[in-house]
C-alpha positions in Angstrom: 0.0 0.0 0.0 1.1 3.4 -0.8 0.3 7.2 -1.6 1.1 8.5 -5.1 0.3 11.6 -7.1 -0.6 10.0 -10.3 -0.3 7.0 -12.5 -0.7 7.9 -16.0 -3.1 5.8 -18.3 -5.2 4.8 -15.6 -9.1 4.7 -16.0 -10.6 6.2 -13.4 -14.5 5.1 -12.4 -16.9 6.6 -10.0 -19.8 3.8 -8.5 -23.0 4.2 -10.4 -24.7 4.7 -6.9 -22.8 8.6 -7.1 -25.5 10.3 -8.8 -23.2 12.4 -10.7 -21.6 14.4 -8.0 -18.3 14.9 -7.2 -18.8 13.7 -3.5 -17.4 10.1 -3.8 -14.0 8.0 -4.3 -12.9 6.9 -8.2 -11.0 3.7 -8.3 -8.6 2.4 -11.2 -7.2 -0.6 -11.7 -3.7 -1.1 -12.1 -1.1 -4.6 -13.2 -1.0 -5.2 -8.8 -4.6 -4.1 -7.7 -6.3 -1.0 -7.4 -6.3 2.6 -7.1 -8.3 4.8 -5.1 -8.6 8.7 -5.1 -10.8 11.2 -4.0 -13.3 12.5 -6.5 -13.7 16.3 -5.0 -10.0 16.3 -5.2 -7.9 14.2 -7.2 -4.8 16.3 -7.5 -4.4 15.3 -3.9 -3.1 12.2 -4.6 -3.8 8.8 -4.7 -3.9 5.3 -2.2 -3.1 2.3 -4.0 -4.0 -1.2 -2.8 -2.5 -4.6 -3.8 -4.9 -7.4 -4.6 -5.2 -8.5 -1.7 -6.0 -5.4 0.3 -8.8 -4.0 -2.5 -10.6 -7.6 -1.5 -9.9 -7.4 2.1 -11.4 -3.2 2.2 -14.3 -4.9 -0.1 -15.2 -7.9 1.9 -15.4 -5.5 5.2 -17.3 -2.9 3.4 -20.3 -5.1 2.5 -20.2 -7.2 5.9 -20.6 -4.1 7.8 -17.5 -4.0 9.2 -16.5 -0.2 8.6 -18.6 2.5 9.6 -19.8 4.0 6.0 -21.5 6.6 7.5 
């Protein structure tokens, strides 16, 4: 896991649940896993994931284990 500015050629996606607004995280994937940046802001930077991790933050998400609100 690590903190980058960019990765060119990536193809950045927002979840179709964003409704169009800018209020949500894009994700890319890249050759080791998957990158993760916020939409508001990408210029900040981006967190990127290996495998692994993206399925471990997924699995969590949608058995409640983080606190999405």
């Amino acid at each position: 896991m690590g903190t980058k500015v960019d990765i060119p050629g990536l193809e950045w996606r927002k979840s179709t649940h964003s409704g169009g607004g800018n209020d949500c995280v894009e994700v890319a994937f890249t050759p080791d896993g998957t990158a993760l940046r916020d939409s508001k802001n990408p210029a900040a930077g981006l967190l990127t994931l290996h495998s692994a991790g993206w399925d471990a933050l997924l699995s969590a998400a949608r058995s409640g284990e983080l606190n999405l609100r």
